[in-house]
Steps between C-alpha positions, in 0.01 A plus 500: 500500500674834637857533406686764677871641500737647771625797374756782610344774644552868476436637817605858680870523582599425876519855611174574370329172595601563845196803469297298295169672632592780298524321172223257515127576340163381476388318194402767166126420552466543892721786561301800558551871404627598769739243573637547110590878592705376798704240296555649217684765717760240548771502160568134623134300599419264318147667395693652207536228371154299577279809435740690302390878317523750261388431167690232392467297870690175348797706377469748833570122657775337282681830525468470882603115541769587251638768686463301835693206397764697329566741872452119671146607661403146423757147511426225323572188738755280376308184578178427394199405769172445627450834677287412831283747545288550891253744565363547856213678587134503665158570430330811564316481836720146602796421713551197346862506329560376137772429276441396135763254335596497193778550214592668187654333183384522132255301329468398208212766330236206411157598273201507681401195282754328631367431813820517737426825618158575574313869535205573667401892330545624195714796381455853351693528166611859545693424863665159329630710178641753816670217688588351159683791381677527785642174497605530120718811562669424844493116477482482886274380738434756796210337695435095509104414437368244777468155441358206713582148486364252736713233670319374850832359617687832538801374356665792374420684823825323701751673230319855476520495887836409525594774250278741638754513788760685307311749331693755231222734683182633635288820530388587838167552356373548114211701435220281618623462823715119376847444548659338228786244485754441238724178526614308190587138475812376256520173563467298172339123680217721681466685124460224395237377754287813450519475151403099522204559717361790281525313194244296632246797604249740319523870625241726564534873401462693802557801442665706195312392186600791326854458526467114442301566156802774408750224513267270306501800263831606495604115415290433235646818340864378560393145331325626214807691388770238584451161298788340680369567849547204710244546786772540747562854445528749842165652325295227536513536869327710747602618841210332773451490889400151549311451825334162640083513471512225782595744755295709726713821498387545167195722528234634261328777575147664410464802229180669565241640235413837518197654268554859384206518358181335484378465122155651427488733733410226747407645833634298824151326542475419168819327521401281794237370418659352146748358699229370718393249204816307494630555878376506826583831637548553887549864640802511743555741776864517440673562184853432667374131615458399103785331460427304800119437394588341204837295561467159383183580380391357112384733274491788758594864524491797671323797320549861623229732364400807629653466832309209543684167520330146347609182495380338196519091360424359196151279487652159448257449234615747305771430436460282187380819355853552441515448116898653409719240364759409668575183695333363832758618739462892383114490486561389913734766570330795729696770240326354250105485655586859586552630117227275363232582731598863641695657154305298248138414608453822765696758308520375134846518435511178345824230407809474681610763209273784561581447839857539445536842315171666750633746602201463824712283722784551644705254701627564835660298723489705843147405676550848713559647168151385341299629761663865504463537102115438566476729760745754335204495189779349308339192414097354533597167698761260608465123442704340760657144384682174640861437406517218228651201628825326351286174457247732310827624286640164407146394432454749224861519298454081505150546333702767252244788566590856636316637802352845549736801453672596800406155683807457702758721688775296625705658823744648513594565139858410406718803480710690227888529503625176724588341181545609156561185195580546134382336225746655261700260264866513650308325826460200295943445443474481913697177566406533856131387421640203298646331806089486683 
């Protein structure tokens, strides 16, 4: 199945790396604003390179990693690895203590048809051709997509611990509130070992479609214009976080709906009682206790309206109203009742595609935050959702369909500038990567 490579990193030099908080960056498409204003003050973080501008962002970026290897901002590491990669951190509201396990490499960039690894949302075009066109000009890879692989023994677990004690380095605490742990291992038998038990597994897109579709992209280009290509080329590999699905530090959490408008001029009332022919709706009298009302609960959300907080579930015999075709284990997703029966059937916004590009809903992922935009007059109400479960995730990508957009938010979100690969041709005359 998955066939992935060690490779030699470029990473910050050791006087910078020693500060790496001030270097690091969130992903392109969860940094905010404000946090781009603060970065980009920094000649040296790595969002320059991620999130780069002007207006020719790819070349603003390949002159930047240029100049940076050429002053020795970034070192390529002499041997290649399996960069071990920890991230610990806790949930808002919880003392319990996490750390997430997992490791970068690349991977080979398989076709969706291919069936090794598996997505669970589709794309848009125009942010692929962006992360596409960035690849092309700087052939490096600044932030690893997520990947899960399941292996219920925890095998590979011993040797990322055992690394994990040396780290190259740490932040004392990213932007999310994670700390993050570097630590590579170059030892060609336990290479070998990962590499062996990962042959044998599917992986599961996580997170980072985009960028995994701009590699697709970006290698179909490079073997339509080379004949002799062999398959083996550095650009037929993409840099991924590979973490274990078995585990329980890997958390999911909810994205919320929020309506800004209601279509037709539909008052509050109105609203209510059309809901009130596919759900049984239940006033609450607190709005902050929604999350709690509905935990566990099938087919159930919270609904903020007014100032008024409902709980409202789906009539089980509804359900098999639910005529979109897709495959069993979408139509039983909660995401999924909630844009048939609320987006299509209540509001008329109807197919997952009309959904997509209305501009109505917006999705938020701070529960505080939903109720203040309907309060603020920002928005007409807040649907209140479950977190999608990892057995609901591997149940879809096995049946090959895609779930509602925005479905899943996995925490914390890997980080940009620990580890920078290249794809570029020269990486490929690397005898180092021979000998694993």
């Amino acid at each position: 199945m998955a066939e992935i490579r060690p490779v030699r990193g470029w990473r910050y030099n050791p006087e910078l790396s020693a500060s790496i908080d001030a270097y690091v960056s969130p992903l392109f498409d969860v940094v905010s604003p404000k946090q781009r204003a603060a970065l980009y003050g920094n000649p040296l973080n790595s969002i320059h390179v991620s999130v780069p501008q002007g207006e020719d962002p790819a070349g603003a970026a390949l002159r930047r990693l240029t100049e940076w290897q050429k002053a020795g901002v970034l070192l390529q590491d002499p041997l290649p690895g399996l960069y071990v990669y920890y991230q610990y951190f806790r949930l808002p509201g919880s003392t319990r203590a996490y750390c997430r396990k997992g490791f970068m490499c690349h991977i080979r960039a398989y076709a969706w048809d291919e069936q090794v690894v598996l997505r669970h949302e589709n794309t848009l075009p125009v942010s692929v051709n962006d992360r596409a066109e960035l690849l092309a000009r700087t052939q490096m890879q600044s932030s690893a997509t997520h990947g899960l692989y399941r292996d219920d023994t925890f095998e590979l677990e011993r040797y990322m611990d055992e690394a994990a004690q040396d780290p190259l380095y740490q932040t004392e605490e990213d932007y999310q509130g994670a700390r993050d742990v570097l630590a590579v291992i170059q030892d060609s038998k336990v290479i070998r070992r990962f590499q062996e038990l990962l042959a044998e597994k599917q992986v599961i897109l996580a997170d980072g479609h985009h960028r995994y579709e701009a590699s697709l992209a970006y290698r179909q280009a490079r073997q339509a214009a080379d004949s002799k290509a062999t398959g083996h080329e550095p650009w037929n590999y993409h840099l991924m976080y590979l973490t274990n699905a078995a585990a329980d530090d890997l958390r999911i959490l909810p994205t919320h709906r929020l309506l800004l408008e209601l279509p037709g001029h539909l008052t509050d009332e109105a609203f209510l009682k059309r809901l009130g022919e596919f759900f049984l709706v239940q006033g609450q009298d607190d709005a902050y206790a929604l999350p709690e009302v509905i935990a566990g609960k099938r087919w159930s959300f919270g609904l903020y309206l007014g100032g008024q907080a409902y709980k409202i579930r789906l009539r089980p015999e509804v359900h098999a109203q639910l005529s979109w075709e897709t495959t069993v284990q979408v139509k039983e997703l909660d995401l999924t009742v909630l844009h048939y029966f609320v987006l299509e059937r209540v509001l008329g916004i109807v197919g997952p595609e009309a959904q997509r590009n209305w501009p109505g809903v917006a999705y938020v992922r701070s529960f505080s935050e939903c109720l203040a935009q309907v309060d603020r007059g920002e928005a007409r109400a807040a649907f209140i959702t479950n977190e999608v479960t990892m057995d609901e995730v591997e149940l879809v990508c096995h049946s090959g369909a895609v779930m509602p957009p925005k479905s899943t938010f996995f925490y914390p979100k890997t980080i940009v500038g620990f580890l920078f690969t290249s794809i570029r041709d020269e990486e490929a005359d690397n005898p180092f990567l021979q000998c694993v």
